[in-house]
C-alpha positions as CSV (number, residue, x, y, z in Angstrom):
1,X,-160.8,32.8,-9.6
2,X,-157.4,34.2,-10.0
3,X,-154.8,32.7,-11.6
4,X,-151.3,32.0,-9.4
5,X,-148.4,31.3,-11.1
6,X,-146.3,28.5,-9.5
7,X,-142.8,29.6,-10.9
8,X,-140.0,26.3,-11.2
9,X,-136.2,27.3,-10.7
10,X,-135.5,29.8,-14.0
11,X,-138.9,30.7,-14.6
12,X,-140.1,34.3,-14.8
13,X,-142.8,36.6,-14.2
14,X,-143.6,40.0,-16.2
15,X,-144.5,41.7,-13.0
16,X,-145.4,45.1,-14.3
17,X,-147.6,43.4,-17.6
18,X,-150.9,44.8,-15.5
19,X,-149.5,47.8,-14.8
20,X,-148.6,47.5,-11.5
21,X,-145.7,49.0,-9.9
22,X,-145.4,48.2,-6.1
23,X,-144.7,44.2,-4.7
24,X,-144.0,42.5,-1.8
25,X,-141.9,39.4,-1.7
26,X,-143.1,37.4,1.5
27,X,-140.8,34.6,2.3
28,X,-141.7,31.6,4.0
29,X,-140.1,28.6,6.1
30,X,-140.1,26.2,9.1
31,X,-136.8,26.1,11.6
32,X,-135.9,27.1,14.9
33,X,-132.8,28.8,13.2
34,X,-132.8,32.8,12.7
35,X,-133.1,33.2,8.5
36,X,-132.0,36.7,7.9
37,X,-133.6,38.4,4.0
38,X,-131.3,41.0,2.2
39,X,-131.6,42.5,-1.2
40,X,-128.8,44.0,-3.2
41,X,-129.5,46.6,-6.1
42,X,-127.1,45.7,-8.7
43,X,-126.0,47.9,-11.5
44,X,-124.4,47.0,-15.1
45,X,-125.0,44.3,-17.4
46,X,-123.7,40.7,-17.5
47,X,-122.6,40.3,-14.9
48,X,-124.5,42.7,-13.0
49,X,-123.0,44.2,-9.9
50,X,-123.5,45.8,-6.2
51,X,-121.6,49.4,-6.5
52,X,-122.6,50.9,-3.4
53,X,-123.1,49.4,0.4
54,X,-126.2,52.2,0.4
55,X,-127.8,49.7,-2.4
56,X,-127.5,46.6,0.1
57,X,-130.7,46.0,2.4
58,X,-130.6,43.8,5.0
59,X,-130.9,43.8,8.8
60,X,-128.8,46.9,9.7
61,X,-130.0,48.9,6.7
62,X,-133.6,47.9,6.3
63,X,-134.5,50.7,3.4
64,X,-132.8,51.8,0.3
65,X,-131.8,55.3,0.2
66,X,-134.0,56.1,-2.8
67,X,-136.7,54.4,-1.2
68,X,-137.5,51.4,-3.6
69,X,-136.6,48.6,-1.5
70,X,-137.1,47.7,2.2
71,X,-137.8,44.7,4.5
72,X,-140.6,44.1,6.7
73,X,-138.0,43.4,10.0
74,X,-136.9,40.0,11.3
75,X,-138.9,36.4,12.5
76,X,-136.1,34.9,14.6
77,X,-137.8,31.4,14.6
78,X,-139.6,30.8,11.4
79,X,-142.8,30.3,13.6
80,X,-144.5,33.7,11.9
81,X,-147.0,31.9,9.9
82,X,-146.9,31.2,6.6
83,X,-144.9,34.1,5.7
84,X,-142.2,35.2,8.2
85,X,-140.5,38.0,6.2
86,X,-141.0,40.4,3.2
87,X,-139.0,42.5,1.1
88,X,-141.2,45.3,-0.6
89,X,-140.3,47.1,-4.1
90,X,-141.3,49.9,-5.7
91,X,-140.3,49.6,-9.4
92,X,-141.1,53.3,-9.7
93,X,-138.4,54.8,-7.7
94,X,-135.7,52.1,-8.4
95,X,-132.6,54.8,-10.0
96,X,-132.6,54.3,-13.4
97,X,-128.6,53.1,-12.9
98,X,-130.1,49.8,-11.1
99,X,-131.2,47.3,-13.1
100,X,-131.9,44.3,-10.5
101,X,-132.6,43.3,-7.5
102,X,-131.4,40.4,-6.1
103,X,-133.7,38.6,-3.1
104,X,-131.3,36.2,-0.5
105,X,-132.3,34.6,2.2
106,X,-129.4,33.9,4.7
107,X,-128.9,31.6,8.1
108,X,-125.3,32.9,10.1
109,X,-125.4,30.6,12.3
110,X,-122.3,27.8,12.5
111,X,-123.1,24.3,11.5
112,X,-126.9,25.2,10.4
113,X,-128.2,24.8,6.7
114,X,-130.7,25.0,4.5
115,X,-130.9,21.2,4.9
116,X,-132.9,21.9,8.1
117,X,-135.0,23.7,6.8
118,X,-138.3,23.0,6.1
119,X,-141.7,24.2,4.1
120,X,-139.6,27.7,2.0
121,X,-141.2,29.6,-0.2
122,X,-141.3,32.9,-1.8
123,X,-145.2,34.4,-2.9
124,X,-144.8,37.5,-5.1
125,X,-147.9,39.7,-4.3
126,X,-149.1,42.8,-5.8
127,X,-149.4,46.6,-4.6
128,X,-153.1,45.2,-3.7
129,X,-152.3,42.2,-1.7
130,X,-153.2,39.8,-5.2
131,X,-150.8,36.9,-5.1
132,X,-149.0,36.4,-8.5
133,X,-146.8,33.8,-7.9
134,X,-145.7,31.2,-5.6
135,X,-142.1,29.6,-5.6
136,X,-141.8,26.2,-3.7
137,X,-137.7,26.1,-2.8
138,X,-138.0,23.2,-0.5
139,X,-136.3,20.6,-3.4
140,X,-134.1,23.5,-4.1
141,X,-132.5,23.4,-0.4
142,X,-128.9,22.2,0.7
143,X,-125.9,22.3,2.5
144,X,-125.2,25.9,2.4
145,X,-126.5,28.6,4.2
146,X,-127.2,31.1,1.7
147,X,-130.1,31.3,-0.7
148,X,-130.2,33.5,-3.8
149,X,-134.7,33.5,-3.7
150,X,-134.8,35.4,-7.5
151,X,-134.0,38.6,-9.3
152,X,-135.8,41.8,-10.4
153,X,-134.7,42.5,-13.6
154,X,-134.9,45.6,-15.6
155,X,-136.6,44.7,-18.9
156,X,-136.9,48.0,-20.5
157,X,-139.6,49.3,-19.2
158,X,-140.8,46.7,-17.5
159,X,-139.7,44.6,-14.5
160,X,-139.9,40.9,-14.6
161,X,-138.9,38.4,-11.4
162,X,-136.5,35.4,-12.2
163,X,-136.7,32.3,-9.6
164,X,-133.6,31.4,-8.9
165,X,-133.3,29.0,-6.0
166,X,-129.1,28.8,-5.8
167,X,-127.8,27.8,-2.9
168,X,-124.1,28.9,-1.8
169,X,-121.9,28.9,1.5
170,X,-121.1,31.9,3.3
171,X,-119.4,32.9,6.3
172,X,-121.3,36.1,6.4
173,X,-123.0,39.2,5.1
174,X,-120.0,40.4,3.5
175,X,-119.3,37.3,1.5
176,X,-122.2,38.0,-0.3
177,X,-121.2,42.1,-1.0
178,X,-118.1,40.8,-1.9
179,X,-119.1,38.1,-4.5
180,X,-121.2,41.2,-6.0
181,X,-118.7,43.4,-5.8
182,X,-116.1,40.9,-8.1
183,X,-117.9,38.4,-9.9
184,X,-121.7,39.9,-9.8
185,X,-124.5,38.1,-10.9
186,X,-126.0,36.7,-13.9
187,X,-129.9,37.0,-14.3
């Protein structure tokens, strides 16, 4: 029997220790609200930071440029199963300028939060459908209506992915890009 990692809020995982490269992020959740995914590549170090709107992925720019990061399209109800969306990376052709990747989950809807939302999780699979970790947000969720899921971090040569499970308030997409763009984000 494999073993699955269940990651806590600030734990990582070495994702590349058995040499694999490519991984899907399937997020989960219950709600009749729309939940929207988006991933940022972010460039620098401490604070790390979004450069370039071609490095932001999310529903009107579903694939990186460089072809490391896309997402699987959009559940509009939650009611997909257990997973409703993925984001899948390919450490390999990350540019070697990016050194994260930051996984949100997003409602824009007015007067809907994570509050009402029920059963969220993140599993972190492998390029061979192995799960690797599971990441149980459901005591992580608030008032607000963004979710920062976890980061992929550059670490050297390898790649490891930090649970994170921080919840902020948004009015939209661009809130996000620009809290990336000014303040960036510590992994």
């Amino acid at each position: 029997m494999d073993l699955v990692l269940d990651l806590n809020k600030g734990m990582s995982l070495d994702l590349t220790k058995a040499g694999d490269t490519k991984f899907t992020f399937g997020l989960g959740w219950e709600t009749d609200a729309d939940l929207d995914v988006s991933a940022f590549m972010l460039q620098g170090t401490s604070p790390m930071k979004l450069q370039a709107m071609e490095h932001a992925i999310y529903f009107n720019n579903m694939n990186s440029a460089c072809g490391s990061v896309r997402l699987s399209g959009d559940s509009r109800d939650g009611k997909n199963g257990d997973i409703d969306e993925e984001v899948y990376v390919d450490v390999t052709k990350i540019p070697d300028g990016v050194n994260a990747v930051a996984i949100y989950v997003n409602i824009f809807r007015p007067a809907i939060t994570f509050s009402k939302v029920q059963k969220a999780k993140a599993v972190v699979s492998n390029q061979d459908g192995k799960v690797l970790a599971r990441f149980d947000m459901s005591s992580q969720l608030t008032d607000e209506n963004s979710l920062l899921v976890g980061v992929i971090k550059r670490n050297g040569r390898a790649w490891d992915f930090i649970a994170k499970g921080e919840g902020y308030l948004i009015t939209d997409l661009n809130s996000i890009v620009a809290a990336l763009n000014k303040e960036g984000l510590e992994a």
